[in-house]
N, C-alpha and C positions, 0 to 999 in steps of 0.2 A: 402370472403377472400381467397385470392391465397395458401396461407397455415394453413394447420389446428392444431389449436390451442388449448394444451391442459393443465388439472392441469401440468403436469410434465414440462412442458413446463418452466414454472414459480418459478421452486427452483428443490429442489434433493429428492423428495417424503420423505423426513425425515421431517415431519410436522412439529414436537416439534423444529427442528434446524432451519427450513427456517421461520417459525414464532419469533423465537425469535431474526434473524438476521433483519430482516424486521423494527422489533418493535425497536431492537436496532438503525437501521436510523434513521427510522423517527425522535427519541431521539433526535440523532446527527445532525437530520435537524433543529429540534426547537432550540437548539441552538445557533445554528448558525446563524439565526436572529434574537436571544435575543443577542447575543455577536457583533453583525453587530452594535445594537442601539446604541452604544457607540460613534462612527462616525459619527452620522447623525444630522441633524440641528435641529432634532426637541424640543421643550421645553420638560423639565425636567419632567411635569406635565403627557405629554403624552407617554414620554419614559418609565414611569414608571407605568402606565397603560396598555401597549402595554408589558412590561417586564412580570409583574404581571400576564397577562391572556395567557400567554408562558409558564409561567410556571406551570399555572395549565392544561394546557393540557399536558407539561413534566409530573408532575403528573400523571396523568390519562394515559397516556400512559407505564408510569413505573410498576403502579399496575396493569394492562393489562399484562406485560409481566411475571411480578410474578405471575402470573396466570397460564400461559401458562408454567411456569417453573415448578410449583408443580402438572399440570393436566395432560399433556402429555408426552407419553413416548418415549423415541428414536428408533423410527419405523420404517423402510425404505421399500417402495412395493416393493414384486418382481420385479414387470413389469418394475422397473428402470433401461435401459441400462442395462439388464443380458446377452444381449450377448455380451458386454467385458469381459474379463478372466483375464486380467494379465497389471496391474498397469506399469507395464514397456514398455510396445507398445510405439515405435519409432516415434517421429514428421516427417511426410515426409519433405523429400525434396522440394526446392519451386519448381523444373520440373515437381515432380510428382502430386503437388496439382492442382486440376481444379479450375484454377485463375477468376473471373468474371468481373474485370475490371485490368486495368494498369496503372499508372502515372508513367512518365517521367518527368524532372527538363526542357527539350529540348524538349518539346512537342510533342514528334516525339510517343507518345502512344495515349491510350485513352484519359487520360485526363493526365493535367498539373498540374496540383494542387491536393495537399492531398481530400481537401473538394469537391471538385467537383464529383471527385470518392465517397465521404462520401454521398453526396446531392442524387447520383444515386442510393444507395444499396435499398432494399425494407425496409419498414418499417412493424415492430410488423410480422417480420419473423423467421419462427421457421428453416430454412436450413441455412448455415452459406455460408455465401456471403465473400468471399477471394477479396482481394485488393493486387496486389503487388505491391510495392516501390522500382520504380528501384535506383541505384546507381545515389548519389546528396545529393546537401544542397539545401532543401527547406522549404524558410525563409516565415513561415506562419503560422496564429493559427490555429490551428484543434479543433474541439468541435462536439464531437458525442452523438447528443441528446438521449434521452429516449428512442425513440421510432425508434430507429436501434438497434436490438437485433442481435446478431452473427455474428459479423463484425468480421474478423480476417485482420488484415496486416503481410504483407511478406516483409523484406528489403533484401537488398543482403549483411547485415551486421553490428555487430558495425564496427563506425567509415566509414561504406559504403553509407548508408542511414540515415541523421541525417534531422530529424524537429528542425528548430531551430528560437528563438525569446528572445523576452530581456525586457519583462516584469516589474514593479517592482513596490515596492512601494513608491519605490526614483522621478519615472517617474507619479505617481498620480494613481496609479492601486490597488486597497483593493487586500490582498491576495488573496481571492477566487476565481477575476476575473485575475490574473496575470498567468495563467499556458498559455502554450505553446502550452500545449496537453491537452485538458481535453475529459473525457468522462466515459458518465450516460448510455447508451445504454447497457441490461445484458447480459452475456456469450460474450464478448469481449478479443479477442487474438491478442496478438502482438509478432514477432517473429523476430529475427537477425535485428534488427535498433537499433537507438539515439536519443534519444530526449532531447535537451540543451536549457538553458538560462543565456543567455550570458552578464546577467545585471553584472553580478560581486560581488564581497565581500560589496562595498561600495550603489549597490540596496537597501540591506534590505530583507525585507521576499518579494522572486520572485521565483514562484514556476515556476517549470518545467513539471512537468505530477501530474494530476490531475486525481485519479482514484472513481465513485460513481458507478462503474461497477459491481455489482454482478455477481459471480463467473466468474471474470476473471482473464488472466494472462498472465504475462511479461516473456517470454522466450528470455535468449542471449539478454539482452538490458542495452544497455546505458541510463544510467538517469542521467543526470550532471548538477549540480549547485550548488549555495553557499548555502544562506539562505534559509533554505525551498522549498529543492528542490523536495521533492517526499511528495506530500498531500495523503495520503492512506485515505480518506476520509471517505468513509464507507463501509458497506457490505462486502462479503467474496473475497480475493483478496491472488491471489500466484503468486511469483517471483522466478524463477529458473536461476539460471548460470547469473544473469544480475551483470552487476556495477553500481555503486550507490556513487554517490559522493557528498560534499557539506562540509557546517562547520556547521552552528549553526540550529540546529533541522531539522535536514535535511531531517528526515523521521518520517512524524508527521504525525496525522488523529487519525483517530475512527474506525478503519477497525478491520477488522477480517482478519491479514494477517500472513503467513507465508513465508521468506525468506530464500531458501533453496541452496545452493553451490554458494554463492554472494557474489560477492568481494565488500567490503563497506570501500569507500575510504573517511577517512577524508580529506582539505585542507588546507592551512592554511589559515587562519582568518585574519582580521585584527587585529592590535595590542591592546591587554586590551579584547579580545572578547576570549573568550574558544569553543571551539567545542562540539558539543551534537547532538549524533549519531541520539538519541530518540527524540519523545517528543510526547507520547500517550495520547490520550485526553478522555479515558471512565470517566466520572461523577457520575456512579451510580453502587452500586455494583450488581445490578441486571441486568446489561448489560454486556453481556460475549465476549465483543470486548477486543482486545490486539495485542500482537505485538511478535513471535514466530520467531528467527535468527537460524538456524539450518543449520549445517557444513557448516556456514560460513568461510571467509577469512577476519579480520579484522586488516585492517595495511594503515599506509597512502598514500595519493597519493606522486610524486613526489615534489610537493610544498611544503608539510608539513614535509620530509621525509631528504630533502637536505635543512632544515633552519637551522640557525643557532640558533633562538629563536623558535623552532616549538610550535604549539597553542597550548596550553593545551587543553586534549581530553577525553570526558567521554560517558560512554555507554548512558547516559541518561537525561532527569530530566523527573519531571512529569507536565503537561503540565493541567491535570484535577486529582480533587482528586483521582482517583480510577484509576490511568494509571496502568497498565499491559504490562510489558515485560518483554521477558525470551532471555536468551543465552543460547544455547544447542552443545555441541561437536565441539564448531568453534574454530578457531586461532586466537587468537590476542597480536598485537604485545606489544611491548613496549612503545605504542603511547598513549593507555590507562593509564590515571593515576590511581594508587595506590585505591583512593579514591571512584573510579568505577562508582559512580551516582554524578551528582550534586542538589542540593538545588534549589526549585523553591517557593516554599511556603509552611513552615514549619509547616502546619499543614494537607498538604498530606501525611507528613513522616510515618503515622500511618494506612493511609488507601491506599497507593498505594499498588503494588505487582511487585517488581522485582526479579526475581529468574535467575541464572550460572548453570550449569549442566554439568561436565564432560569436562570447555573447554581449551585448552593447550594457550601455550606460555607467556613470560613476563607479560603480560597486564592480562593474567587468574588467576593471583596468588587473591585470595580473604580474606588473611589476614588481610588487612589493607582497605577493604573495611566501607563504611559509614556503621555506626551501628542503622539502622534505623529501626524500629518493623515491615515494611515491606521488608525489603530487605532480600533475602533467598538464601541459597545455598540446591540446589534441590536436594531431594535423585529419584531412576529409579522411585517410582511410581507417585512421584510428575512430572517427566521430561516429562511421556510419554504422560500428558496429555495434550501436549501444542506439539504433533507431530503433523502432515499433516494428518492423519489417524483420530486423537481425536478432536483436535483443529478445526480445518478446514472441517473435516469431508468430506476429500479429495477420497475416495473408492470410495465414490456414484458420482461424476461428474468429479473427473479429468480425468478419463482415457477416456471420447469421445475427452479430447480437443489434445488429442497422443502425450502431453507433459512428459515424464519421472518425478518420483519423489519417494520421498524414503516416506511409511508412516509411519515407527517408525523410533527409535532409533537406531544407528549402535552398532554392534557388538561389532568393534574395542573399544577400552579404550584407550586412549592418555594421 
């Protein structure tokens, strides 16, 4: 093997956290083809036979992870990337990064297409393999399998380099296979692009970037769409400076993710449809996936903003009993109703977790929030545990990806 392959290679040498992020996919994957069986032609007899021995492996994988929750300790080796110092080290510029392949829209580079460039990088490589994406719309799926680890793309920008496609489930596409952009491949960087789908309000659930990337992350990117545009699907996942737009559950999955200085633009909906910012899908409380917004910007896009009947807009619902999400030091406007979460099935009300912490504007007022035995207004020691530092356990691998990020809480009070 042209590069050598090591434990560390494979998570953040914090055992107890990269085991229980692992265990909590897999979770996420059984699922996900017991919730598939609902669509498929097969008799009742067999669906529920094939449901039943899904679940006893959910099972068994659950009491695995409560294992590993009560047995190991949060440990991290030295030898992890100790020679980064300082959590703030700069993204290069795309001049100065050593590029390994080029696509152009106009062929006039290496290659013409996203995947093509994708098709060429090495597989089950521990050096990170840079793609630039020059300026263009190129209207095509991307899908970056498993076994391309450390893929980074470079665009020359939002709104400069947009992937775009139109997916849906109005067009005969299951969610999971509608995204634009999907990609499994670990330690995955995307920097200054777009990635849209362009089905529209009347699609359905037509995602746009599909991420089952362990420890990757969206820097400066455009994510645009209506229904289910952003699948944070699983494993650990961070979004700095991106926009993020959509109406109804627009930023849905199973991940372990944190959104940190992101503008999250609601749209408007179609009429009788409300917008939900959220829609977290952890199932088990022994799975420590969620969903962390920290000094964000939350206010609408210009559709929803300039209506005359604007959509009604809520942080949330919960999507599986045990969703988890927080609001931490962000803005949000007056686009937010009153009411802050809405209702998905009234007997998550008790076992989700949604927690506000410190955030300003109209829509932060938390008076007249739902009064549900999970819903929390967070004091600092509750807040800090759901930062980029705690949550994400961000020290130990963001600083090789030289994305900038905050890992507590600001100083500032708003």
């Amino acid at each position: 093997m042209q590069n050598s392959i090591t434990v560390a290679n494979f998570g953040t040498n914090n055992l107890k956290f990269d085991l229980q992020t692992w265990l909590s996919a897999a979770i996420t994957n059984l699922a996900t083809c017991n919730d598939q069986l609902v669509g498929t032609n097969m008799s009742t007899i067999l669906k529920k036979s094939i449901s039943m021995s899904l679940e006893k492996v959910i099972a068994l994988v659950s009491n695995r992870l409560a294992s590993v929750q009560q047995s190991l300790n949060d440990t991290i080796s030295d030898s992890f990337q100790s020679w980064f110092t300082s959590h703030d080290w700069k993204l290069m510029q795309a001049s100065e990064i050593l590029v390994n392949n080029t696509v152009s829209s106009d062929g006039s580079s290496d290659y013409k297409t996203i995947m093509d460039a994708v098709k060429a990088a090495p597989s089950i490589s521990s050096k990170r393999f840079v793609i630039y994406i020059k300026k263009g719309i190129y209207r095509e799926y991307v899908s970056i399998p498993a076994d391309k680890w450390n893929i980074m793309m470079v665009g020359d920008g939002i709104d400069q380099t947009i992937i775009s496609g139109d997916r849906s489930n109005a067009t005969g596409w299951i969610t999971y296979k509608s995204a634009t952009f999907a990609v499994l491949g670990r330690n995955f960087i995307a920097v200054n692009m777009t990635f849209e789908n362009t089905a529209g309000p009347k699609g359905g659930q037509a995602v746009t970037l599909l991420s089952q990337s362990d420890l990757s992350v969206f820097y400066r990117c455009g994510i645009r769409g209506y229904q289910d545009t952003l699948y944070a699907y699983s494993n650990r996942q961070f979004y700095r400076e991106c926009k993020i737009s959509g109406t109804v559950d627009f930023i849905f999955g199973d991940a372990i993710a944190v959104f940190q200085n992101c503008d999250i633009l609601p749209r408007q909906a179609l009429p009788g449809q409300s917008n939900t910012i959220t829609a977290q899908g952890c199932q088990s409380p022994k799975i420590i996936t969620g969903f962390s917004f920290h000094l964000c910007n939350i206010s609408g896009d210009v559709s929803l903003i300039s209506s005359q009947n604007p959509t009604p807009t809520f942080l949330g619902r919960p999507w599986k009993p045990y969703s988890r999400t927080v609001f931490m030091q962000s803005y949000m406007s007056d686009i937010i109703v009153p009411e802050g979460w809405l209702r998905w099935n009234e007997s998550f009300e008790s076992t989700l977790f949604y927690g506000e912490y410190n955030n300003h504007g109209l829509g932060a007022i938390t008076k007249k929030r739902v009064k549900w035995i999970g819903v929390h207004v967070l004091d600092f020691s509750q807040a800090k545990h759901y930062t980029v530092s705690q949550f994400l356990k961000g020290d130990s691998w963001l600083p090789s990806t030289g994305v900038p990020y905050d890992g507590g809480l600001a100083s500032k009070r708003f």
